[in-house]
DRENGUNU-294113 format. One record per residue (C-alpha): residue in one letter; x, y, z. Coordinates in steps of 0.25 Angstrom, whole numbers, plus 5000, padded with zeros to 4 digits. Each point is the difference from the previous one (the first is absolute). Layout:
N
a,X,Y,Z
...
This chain:
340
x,4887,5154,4401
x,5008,5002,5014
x,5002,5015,5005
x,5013,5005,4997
x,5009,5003,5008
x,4999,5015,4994
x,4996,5015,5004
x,4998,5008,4988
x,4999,5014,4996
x,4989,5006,4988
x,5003,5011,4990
x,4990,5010,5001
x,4986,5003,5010
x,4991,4991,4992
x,5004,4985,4995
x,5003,4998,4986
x,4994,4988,4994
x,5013,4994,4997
x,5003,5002,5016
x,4986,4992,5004
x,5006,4989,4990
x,5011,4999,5007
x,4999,5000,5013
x,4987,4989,4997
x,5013,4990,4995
x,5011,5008,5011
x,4991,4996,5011
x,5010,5011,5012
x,4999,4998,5012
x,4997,5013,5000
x,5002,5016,4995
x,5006,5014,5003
x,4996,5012,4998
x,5008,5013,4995
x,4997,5016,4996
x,4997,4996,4987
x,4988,4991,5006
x,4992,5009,5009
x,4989,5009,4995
x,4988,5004,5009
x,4998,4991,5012
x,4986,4994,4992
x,5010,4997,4988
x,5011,4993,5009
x,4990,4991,5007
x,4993,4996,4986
x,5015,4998,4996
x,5004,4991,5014
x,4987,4993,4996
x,5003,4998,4986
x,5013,4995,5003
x,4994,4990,5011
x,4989,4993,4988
x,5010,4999,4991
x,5007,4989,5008
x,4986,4995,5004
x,5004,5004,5016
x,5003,5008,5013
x,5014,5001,4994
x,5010,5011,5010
x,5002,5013,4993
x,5012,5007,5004
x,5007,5016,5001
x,5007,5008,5006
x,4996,5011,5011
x,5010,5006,5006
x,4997,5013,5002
x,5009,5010,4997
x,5008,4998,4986
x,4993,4986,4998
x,4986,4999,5000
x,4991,4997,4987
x,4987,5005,5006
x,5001,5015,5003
x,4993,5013,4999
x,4988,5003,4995
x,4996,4988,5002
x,5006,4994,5014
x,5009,5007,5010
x,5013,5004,4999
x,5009,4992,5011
x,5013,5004,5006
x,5012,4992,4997
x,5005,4989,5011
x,5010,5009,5006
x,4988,5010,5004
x,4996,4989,5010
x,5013,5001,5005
x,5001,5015,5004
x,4986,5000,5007
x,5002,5003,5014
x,5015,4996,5000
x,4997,4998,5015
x,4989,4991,5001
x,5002,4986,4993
x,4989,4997,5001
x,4992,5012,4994
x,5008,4996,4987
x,4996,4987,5001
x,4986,5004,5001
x,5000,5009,4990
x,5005,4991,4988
x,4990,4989,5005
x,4989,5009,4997
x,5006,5005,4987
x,5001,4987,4995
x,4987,4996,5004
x,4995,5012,4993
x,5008,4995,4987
x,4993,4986,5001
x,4986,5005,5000
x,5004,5010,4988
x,5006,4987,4993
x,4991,4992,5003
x,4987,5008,4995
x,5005,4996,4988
x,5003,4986,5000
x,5014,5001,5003
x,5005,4992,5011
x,5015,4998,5001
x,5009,5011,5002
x,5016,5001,4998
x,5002,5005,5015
x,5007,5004,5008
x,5012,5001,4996
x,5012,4995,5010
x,5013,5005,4992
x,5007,5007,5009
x,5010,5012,4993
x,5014,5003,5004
x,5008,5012,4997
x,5004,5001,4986
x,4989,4990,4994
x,4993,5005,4987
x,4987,5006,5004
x,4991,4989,4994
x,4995,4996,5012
x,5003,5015,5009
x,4988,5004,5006
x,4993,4988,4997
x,5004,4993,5012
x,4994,5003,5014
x,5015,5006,5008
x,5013,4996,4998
x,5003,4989,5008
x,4996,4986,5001
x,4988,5002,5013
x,4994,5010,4996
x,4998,4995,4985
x,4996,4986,5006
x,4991,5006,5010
x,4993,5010,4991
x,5000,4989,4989
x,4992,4991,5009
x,4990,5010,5003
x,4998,5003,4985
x,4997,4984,4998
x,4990,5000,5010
x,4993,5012,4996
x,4999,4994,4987
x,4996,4987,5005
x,4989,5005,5008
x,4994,5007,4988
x,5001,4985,4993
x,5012,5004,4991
x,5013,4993,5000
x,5011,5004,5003
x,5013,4995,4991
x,5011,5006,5005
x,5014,5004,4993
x,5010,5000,4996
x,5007,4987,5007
x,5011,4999,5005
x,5001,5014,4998
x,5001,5011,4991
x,5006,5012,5009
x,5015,4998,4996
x,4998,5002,4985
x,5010,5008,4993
x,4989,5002,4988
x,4986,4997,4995
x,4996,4986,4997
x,4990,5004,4989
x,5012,5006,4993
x,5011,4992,5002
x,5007,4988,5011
x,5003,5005,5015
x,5011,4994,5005
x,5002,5000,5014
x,5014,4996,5009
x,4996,5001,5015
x,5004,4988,5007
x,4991,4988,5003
x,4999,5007,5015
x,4996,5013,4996
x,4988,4995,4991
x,4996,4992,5012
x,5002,5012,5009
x,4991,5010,4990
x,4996,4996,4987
x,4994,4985,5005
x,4993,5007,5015
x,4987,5005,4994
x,4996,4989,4994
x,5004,4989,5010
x,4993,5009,5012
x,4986,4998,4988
x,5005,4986,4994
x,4986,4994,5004
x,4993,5009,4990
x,4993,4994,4990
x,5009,5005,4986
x,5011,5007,4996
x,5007,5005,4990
x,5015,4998,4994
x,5011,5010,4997
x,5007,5000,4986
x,5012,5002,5008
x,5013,4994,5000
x,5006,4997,5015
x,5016,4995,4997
x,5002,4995,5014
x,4988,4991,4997
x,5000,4997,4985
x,5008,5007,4991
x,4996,4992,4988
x,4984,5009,4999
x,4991,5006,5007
x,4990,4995,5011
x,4989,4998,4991
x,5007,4989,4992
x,5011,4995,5010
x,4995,4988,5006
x,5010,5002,5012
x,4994,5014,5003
x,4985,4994,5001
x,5003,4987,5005
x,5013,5002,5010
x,4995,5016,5004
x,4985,5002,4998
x,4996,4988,5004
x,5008,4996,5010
x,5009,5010,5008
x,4989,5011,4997
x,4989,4988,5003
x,4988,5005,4989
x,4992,4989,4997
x,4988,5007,4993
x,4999,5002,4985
x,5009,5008,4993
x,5000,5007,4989
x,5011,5004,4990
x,5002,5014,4995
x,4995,5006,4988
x,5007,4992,4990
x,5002,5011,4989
x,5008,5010,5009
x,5014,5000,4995
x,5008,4994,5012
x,4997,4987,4993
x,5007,4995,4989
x,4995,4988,4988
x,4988,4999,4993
x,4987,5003,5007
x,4997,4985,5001
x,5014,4997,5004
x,4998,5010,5012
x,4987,4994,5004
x,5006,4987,4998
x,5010,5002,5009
x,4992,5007,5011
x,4992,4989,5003
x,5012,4990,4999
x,5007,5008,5010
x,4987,4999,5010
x,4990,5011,4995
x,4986,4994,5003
x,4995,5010,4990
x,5005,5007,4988
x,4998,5017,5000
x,4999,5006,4985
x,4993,5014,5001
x,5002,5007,4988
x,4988,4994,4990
x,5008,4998,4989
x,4993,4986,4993
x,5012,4996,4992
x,5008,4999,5014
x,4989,4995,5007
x,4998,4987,4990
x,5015,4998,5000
x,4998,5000,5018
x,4990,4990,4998
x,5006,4992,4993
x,5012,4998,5011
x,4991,5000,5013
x,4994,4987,5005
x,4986,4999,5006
x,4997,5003,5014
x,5005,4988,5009
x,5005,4993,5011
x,5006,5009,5011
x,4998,5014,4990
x,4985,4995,5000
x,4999,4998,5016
x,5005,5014,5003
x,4993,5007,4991
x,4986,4992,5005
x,5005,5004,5014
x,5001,5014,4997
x,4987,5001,4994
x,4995,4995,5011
x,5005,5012,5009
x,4989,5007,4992
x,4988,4993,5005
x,4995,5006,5007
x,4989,5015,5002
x,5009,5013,5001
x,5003,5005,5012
x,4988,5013,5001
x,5006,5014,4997
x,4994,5013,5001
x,5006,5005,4988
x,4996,5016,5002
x,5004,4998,5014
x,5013,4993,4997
x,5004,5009,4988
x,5001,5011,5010
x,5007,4994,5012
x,5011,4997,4987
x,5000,5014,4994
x,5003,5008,5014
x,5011,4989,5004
x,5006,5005,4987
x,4997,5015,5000
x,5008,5000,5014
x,5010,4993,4994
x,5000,5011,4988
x,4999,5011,5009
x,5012,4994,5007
Protein backbone atom coordinates (compact mmCIF):
# COMPACT_ATOMS: atom_id res chain seq x y z
CA UNK A 1 0.00 0.00 0.00
CA UNK A 2 1.18 3.68 -0.84
CA UNK A 3 2.09 6.09 2.09
CA UNK A 4 -0.74 8.28 2.90
CA UNK A 5 -0.62 11.53 2.57
CA UNK A 6 -1.25 11.65 6.58
CA UNK A 7 0.39 12.57 10.09
CA UNK A 8 -1.32 11.19 13.00
CA UNK A 9 -1.59 11.32 16.69
CA UNK A 10 -1.84 7.90 19.24
CA UNK A 11 -3.92 7.94 22.48
CA UNK A 12 -1.87 6.98 25.19
CA UNK A 13 2.34 6.31 25.87
CA UNK A 14 2.28 2.75 24.85
CA UNK A 15 0.36 1.47 21.31
CA UNK A 16 -2.83 -0.23 21.59
CA UNK A 17 -3.19 -3.24 19.43
CA UNK A 18 -6.08 -1.95 17.66
CA UNK A 19 -3.54 1.39 16.88
CA UNK A 20 -0.46 -1.31 15.38
CA UNK A 21 -3.46 -2.62 13.17
CA UNK A 22 -4.32 0.45 12.12
CA UNK A 23 -1.53 2.19 11.24
CA UNK A 24 -0.17 -1.41 9.38
CA UNK A 25 -3.44 -0.68 6.85
CA UNK A 26 -3.14 3.56 7.32
CA UNK A 27 0.26 3.50 6.16
CA UNK A 28 0.98 7.86 7.42
CA UNK A 29 3.40 9.60 6.27
CA UNK A 30 4.13 10.08 9.48
CA UNK A 31 3.09 10.85 13.47
CA UNK A 32 2.93 13.59 16.23
CA UNK A 33 3.44 13.43 19.51
CA UNK A 34 1.54 15.20 22.54
CA UNK A 35 1.61 15.26 26.77
CA UNK A 36 -0.51 12.44 26.70
CA UNK A 37 2.46 10.38 24.91
CA UNK A 38 5.65 11.26 26.59
CA UNK A 39 6.64 9.05 29.64
CA UNK A 40 10.44 8.72 30.43
CA UNK A 41 12.98 9.52 27.76
CA UNK A 42 13.78 5.19 27.41
CA UNK A 43 9.60 4.97 27.13
CA UNK A 44 9.42 7.81 24.26
CA UNK A 45 12.14 6.27 22.33
CA UNK A 46 10.61 2.60 22.51
CA UNK A 47 7.46 4.41 21.56
CA UNK A 48 9.21 6.56 18.48
CA UNK A 49 10.49 3.00 17.62
CA UNK A 50 7.29 1.23 17.86
CA UNK A 51 5.63 3.76 16.03
CA UNK A 52 8.40 3.62 13.18
CA UNK A 53 7.97 -0.79 12.84
CA UNK A 54 4.69 -0.56 12.58
CA UNK A 55 4.72 0.99 9.14
CA UNK A 56 7.79 -1.11 8.34
CA UNK A 57 10.10 2.36 7.99
CA UNK A 58 12.03 5.56 9.03
CA UNK A 59 8.60 7.26 9.00
CA UNK A 60 9.06 11.46 10.35
CA UNK A 61 7.72 11.81 13.92
CA UNK A 62 6.56 15.15 14.78
CA UNK A 63 5.92 17.68 18.06
CA UNK A 64 5.83 20.62 19.12
CA UNK A 65 8.66 22.34 21.32
CA UNK A 66 8.36 25.67 21.80
CA UNK A 67 9.38 26.37 24.83
CA UNK A 68 7.42 28.49 27.07
CA UNK A 69 3.53 27.33 27.11
CA UNK A 70 4.00 24.72 24.33
CA UNK A 71 6.43 22.07 24.78
CA UNK A 72 5.47 18.38 25.32
CA UNK A 73 8.91 17.23 26.62
CA UNK A 74 9.49 19.18 29.92
CA UNK A 75 10.77 18.70 33.44
CA UNK A 76 11.94 16.26 35.15
CA UNK A 77 12.82 14.71 32.38
CA UNK A 78 14.26 17.48 29.77
CA UNK A 79 14.60 21.26 30.32
CA UNK A 80 12.37 23.85 30.49
CA UNK A 81 12.67 26.45 27.56
CA UNK A 82 11.65 30.00 27.59
CA UNK A 83 9.03 31.17 25.18
CA UNK A 84 10.01 32.80 21.57
CA UNK A 85 9.43 36.27 22.96
CA UNK A 86 12.46 35.46 25.69
CA UNK A 87 14.86 35.52 22.44
CA UNK A 88 13.48 38.69 21.75
CA UNK A 89 14.38 40.74 24.91
CA UNK A 90 17.99 39.10 25.24
CA UNK A 91 20.31 42.17 24.94
CA UNK A 92 17.72 44.41 23.15
CA UNK A 93 20.82 45.98 21.89
CA UNK A 94 22.86 43.55 20.15
CA UNK A 95 20.82 41.61 17.26
CA UNK A 96 22.94 39.46 16.98
CA UNK A 97 23.44 38.15 20.67
CA UNK A 98 19.70 37.32 20.28
CA UNK A 99 20.17 35.70 17.26
CA UNK A 100 22.89 33.69 18.83
CA UNK A 101 21.15 32.81 21.52
CA UNK A 102 17.96 31.22 19.91
CA UNK A 103 20.27 29.38 17.62
CA UNK A 104 21.79 27.44 20.46
CA UNK A 105 18.51 26.95 22.30
CA UNK A 106 17.22 25.26 19.33
CA UNK A 107 20.10 23.30 18.70
CA UNK A 108 19.75 22.14 22.30
CA UNK A 109 15.93 21.28 21.54
CA UNK A 110 16.97 19.10 18.70
CA UNK A 111 19.60 17.07 20.48
CA UNK A 112 16.86 16.67 23.28
CA UNK A 113 14.24 15.54 20.56
CA UNK A 114 16.26 13.68 18.78
CA UNK A 115 17.74 11.26 21.64
CA UNK A 116 14.47 9.90 21.38
CA UNK A 117 13.62 9.50 17.92
CA UNK A 118 11.90 12.51 17.29
CA UNK A 119 13.09 14.37 14.29
CA UNK A 120 10.70 17.21 13.22
CA UNK A 121 9.75 19.93 15.22
CA UNK A 122 6.68 22.51 14.80
CA UNK A 123 9.09 25.62 14.95
CA UNK A 124 9.42 28.44 14.96
CA UNK A 125 6.62 30.09 14.93
CA UNK A 126 6.44 33.22 12.49
CA UNK A 127 3.05 34.81 13.54
CA UNK A 128 3.49 38.19 14.20
CA UNK A 129 0.87 39.64 17.06
CA UNK A 130 -0.70 43.01 16.78
CA UNK A 131 -2.50 44.93 19.69
CA UNK A 132 -5.78 43.59 20.40
CA UNK A 133 -5.16 39.86 19.22
CA UNK A 134 -6.22 36.97 21.59
CA UNK A 135 -3.25 35.89 23.28
CA UNK A 136 -2.98 32.35 21.46
CA UNK A 137 -0.09 33.12 19.89
CA UNK A 138 1.31 36.29 22.82
CA UNK A 139 4.52 35.29 23.96
CA UNK A 140 5.00 32.54 21.61
CA UNK A 141 6.23 34.68 18.99
CA UNK A 142 10.03 36.12 19.03
CA UNK A 143 9.08 40.35 19.04
CA UNK A 144 6.32 42.09 17.72
CA UNK A 145 7.16 43.04 14.53
CA UNK A 146 7.75 41.43 11.28
CA UNK A 147 12.31 41.40 11.28
CA UNK A 148 12.80 40.40 14.45
CA UNK A 149 10.25 37.36 14.27
CA UNK A 150 11.78 36.42 10.71
CA UNK A 151 15.26 36.84 11.93
CA UNK A 152 14.88 34.97 15.33
CA UNK A 153 12.73 32.49 13.44
CA UNK A 154 15.49 31.75 10.98
CA UNK A 155 17.88 31.16 13.77
CA UNK A 156 15.52 28.70 15.36
CA UNK A 157 15.42 26.64 12.03
CA UNK A 158 18.96 26.39 11.66
CA UNK A 159 19.56 25.48 15.27
CA UNK A 160 17.26 22.84 14.69
CA UNK A 161 18.60 21.77 11.40
CA UNK A 162 22.01 21.49 12.53
CA UNK A 163 21.02 19.01 15.51
CA UNK A 164 19.27 16.86 12.30
CA UNK A 165 15.69 18.11 13.25
CA UNK A 166 13.35 19.68 10.90
CA UNK A 167 12.00 22.61 11.18
CA UNK A 168 8.19 23.16 10.00
CA UNK A 169 7.33 26.42 10.45
CA UNK A 170 3.88 28.06 11.34
CA UNK A 171 1.26 29.12 11.10
CA UNK A 172 1.29 30.42 7.11
CA UNK A 173 0.24 33.15 6.06
CA UNK A 174 -0.01 34.18 9.54
CA UNK A 175 -1.76 33.84 12.77
CA UNK A 176 -0.89 37.20 14.53
CA UNK A 177 -4.07 39.11 13.73
CA UNK A 178 -6.47 36.45 15.36
CA UNK A 179 -9.20 37.86 17.23
CA UNK A 180 -9.57 34.14 18.93
CA UNK A 181 -8.28 30.82 19.34
CA UNK A 182 -8.30 28.38 16.45
CA UNK A 183 -8.45 25.24 18.48
CA UNK A 184 -11.77 26.86 19.71
CA UNK A 185 -13.51 28.44 17.14
CA UNK A 186 -12.71 30.39 13.44
CA UNK A 187 -10.59 33.68 13.32
CA UNK A 188 -11.43 35.91 11.01
CA UNK A 189 -9.15 38.46 10.02
CA UNK A 190 -10.13 42.05 7.78
CA UNK A 191 -6.71 43.72 7.26
CA UNK A 192 -6.31 44.66 3.90
CA UNK A 193 -4.32 42.48 1.32
CA UNK A 194 -1.48 45.29 2.00
CA UNK A 195 -1.17 44.88 5.41
CA UNK A 196 -0.98 40.99 5.50
CA UNK A 197 1.80 41.47 2.97
CA UNK A 198 3.51 44.23 4.93
CA UNK A 199 3.14 41.89 8.39
CA UNK A 200 1.54 38.76 8.59
CA UNK A 201 3.15 37.36 4.96
CA UNK A 202 7.05 38.99 5.89
CA UNK A 203 8.46 36.16 8.17
CA UNK A 204 7.73 33.62 6.14
CA UNK A 205 8.66 35.01 2.69
CA UNK A 206 12.14 36.26 4.37
CA UNK A 207 12.31 31.90 5.40
CA UNK A 208 10.22 30.57 2.23
CA UNK A 209 13.08 28.19 1.21
CA UNK A 210 12.69 26.04 4.33
CA UNK A 211 11.88 22.97 3.98
CA UNK A 212 7.84 22.60 5.66
CA UNK A 213 5.49 24.58 7.00
CA UNK A 214 2.49 24.69 8.57
CA UNK A 215 -1.16 26.38 7.81
CA UNK A 216 -3.29 28.57 9.92
CA UNK A 217 -6.98 27.69 10.48
CA UNK A 218 -7.62 31.37 9.81
CA UNK A 219 -9.98 33.03 7.74
CA UNK A 220 -8.29 36.14 5.67
CA UNK A 221 -11.75 38.21 4.10
CA UNK A 222 -9.44 40.20 1.76
CA UNK A 223 -8.21 36.95 0.53
CA UNK A 224 -10.84 34.43 0.75
CA UNK A 225 -13.93 35.03 2.60
CA UNK A 226 -15.50 31.73 1.76
CA UNK A 227 -12.95 29.54 4.70
CA UNK A 228 -9.96 29.43 6.05
CA UNK A 229 -6.17 29.03 4.65
CA UNK A 230 -6.23 25.40 5.18
CA UNK A 231 -9.01 24.54 2.89
CA UNK A 232 -9.03 27.69 0.56
CA UNK A 233 -7.33 26.85 -2.65
CA UNK A 234 -6.77 30.57 -3.23
CA UNK A 235 -5.10 31.12 0.14
CA UNK A 236 -2.35 28.19 -0.74
CA UNK A 237 -2.20 28.51 -4.36
CA UNK A 238 -2.50 32.57 -5.05
CA UNK A 239 -0.68 33.59 -1.23
CA UNK A 240 1.49 30.56 0.05
CA UNK A 241 2.77 29.48 -2.95
CA UNK A 242 3.10 32.21 -4.86
CA UNK A 243 3.21 35.88 -3.41
CA UNK A 244 4.83 34.37 -0.18
CA UNK A 245 6.93 32.02 -2.63
CA UNK A 246 7.06 28.55 -0.31
CA UNK A 247 7.75 25.62 -2.17
CA UNK A 248 8.50 23.10 0.55
CA UNK A 249 5.89 20.60 1.99
CA UNK A 250 3.24 21.85 3.88
CA UNK A 251 1.28 20.66 6.43
CA UNK A 252 -2.21 21.44 7.42
CA UNK A 253 -3.21 22.00 10.98
CA UNK A 254 -4.49 19.83 13.29
CA UNK A 255 -7.70 18.81 11.85
CA UNK A 256 -9.85 18.41 15.12
CA UNK A 257 -9.31 22.09 16.34
CA UNK A 258 -12.65 23.58 16.12
CA UNK A 259 -11.86 26.52 13.42
CA UNK A 260 -12.79 23.93 11.01
CA UNK A 261 -16.06 22.94 10.35
CA UNK A 262 -17.65 19.26 8.38
CA UNK A 263 -17.01 15.83 9.41
CA UNK A 264 -13.34 14.90 10.11
CA UNK A 265 -12.91 13.38 6.75
CA UNK A 266 -14.68 16.20 5.16
CA UNK A 267 -12.03 18.50 6.70
CA UNK A 268 -9.17 16.35 5.76
CA UNK A 269 -10.68 16.04 2.33
CA UNK A 270 -10.76 19.54 1.91
CA UNK A 271 -7.45 20.37 3.21
CA UNK A 272 -5.68 18.34 0.63
CA UNK A 273 -8.11 19.64 -2.21
CA UNK A 274 -7.22 23.03 -1.14
CA UNK A 275 -3.03 22.25 -1.59
CA UNK A 276 -2.12 20.66 1.91
CA UNK A 277 0.58 18.14 0.84
CA UNK A 278 -0.27 16.41 4.23
CA UNK A 279 -3.01 15.98 6.39
CA UNK A 280 -2.61 16.90 10.40
CA UNK A 281 -4.96 14.92 12.88
CA UNK A 282 -3.30 15.12 16.57
CA UNK A 283 -5.67 14.05 18.96
CA UNK A 284 -5.59 9.82 18.65
CA UNK A 285 -9.12 9.41 18.52
CA UNK A 286 -9.49 6.07 16.15
CA UNK A 287 -12.97 6.47 15.01
CA UNK A 288 -11.98 10.04 13.52
CA UNK A 289 -8.70 8.74 12.42
CA UNK A 290 -10.61 5.93 10.22
CA UNK A 291 -12.94 8.33 9.03
CA UNK A 292 -9.34 10.86 7.84
CA UNK A 293 -8.25 7.99 6.15
CA UNK A 294 -10.70 7.21 4.43
CA UNK A 295 -10.78 11.03 2.54
CA UNK A 296 -6.90 11.22 2.14
CA UNK A 297 -5.08 10.05 -1.04
CA UNK A 298 -1.58 8.37 -0.96
CA UNK A 299 1.43 10.27 -1.04
CA UNK A 300 1.96 11.56 -4.59
CA UNK A 301 3.19 13.64 -7.24
CA UNK A 302 4.26 17.24 -6.32
CA UNK A 303 3.00 16.47 -2.14
CA UNK A 304 5.40 13.41 -2.59
CA UNK A 305 8.53 15.34 -4.14
CA UNK A 306 8.54 17.84 -1.28
CA UNK A 307 8.23 15.79 1.30
CA UNK A 308 11.34 13.53 -0.16
CA UNK A 309 12.94 16.86 -0.57
CA UNK A 310 12.55 17.65 3.10
CA UNK A 311 13.77 14.47 4.31
CA UNK A 312 16.46 14.92 2.55
CA UNK A 313 17.51 18.09 4.60
CA UNK A 314 17.96 15.45 7.24
CA UNK A 315 20.86 13.51 5.84
CA UNK A 316 23.16 14.24 7.02
CA UNK A 317 25.59 13.95 10.91
CA UNK A 318 24.49 16.61 13.50
CA UNK A 319 26.20 19.54 13.86
CA UNK A 320 28.76 18.63 17.45
CA UNK A 321 27.36 20.21 20.48
CA UNK A 322 28.93 20.30 23.86
CA UNK A 323 25.79 19.88 25.49
CA UNK A 324 26.96 20.89 29.51
CA UNK A 325 28.89 23.55 27.93
CA UNK A 326 25.92 24.98 25.84
CA UNK A 327 23.24 24.54 28.58
CA UNK A 328 25.28 27.07 30.37
CA UNK A 329 26.08 29.59 27.96
CA UNK A 330 21.76 29.35 27.53
CA UNK A 331 21.06 29.52 31.13
CA UNK A 332 23.06 32.84 31.91
CA UNK A 333 21.91 34.54 28.57
CA UNK A 334 18.56 33.96 30.37
CA UNK A 335 19.37 34.75 33.92
CA UNK A 336 20.51 38.36 32.59
CA UNK A 337 17.56 38.68 31.06
CA UNK A 338 15.60 37.65 34.38
CA UNK A 339 17.61 39.86 36.29
CA UNK A 340 16.70 42.45 34.06
Amino acid sequence: MSVSALVLGCSGPLLTDEERAFFRDADPFGFILFRRNIGTPAEVKALTDDLRETVGRDAPILVDQEGGRVQRLGPPHWPKYPPGRAYGRINANDPLVRREVTRLAARLIAHDLLAVGINVDCLPVLDVPVPGAHDVIGDRAYGLDALTVGTLGRAAAEGLMAGGVLPVMKHVPGHGRSGVDSHLALPVVEASLAELSAVDFLPFRMLADLPAAMTAHVVYNAIDKRGPATTSRRAIRTIIRGTIGFDGLLFSDDLSMQALSGTLGERAGAAVAAGCDVALHCNGKMDEMRDIAGHVPALAGKAKRRAQAALARLHHLPEPVDVAEARARLDAALSQLAAA
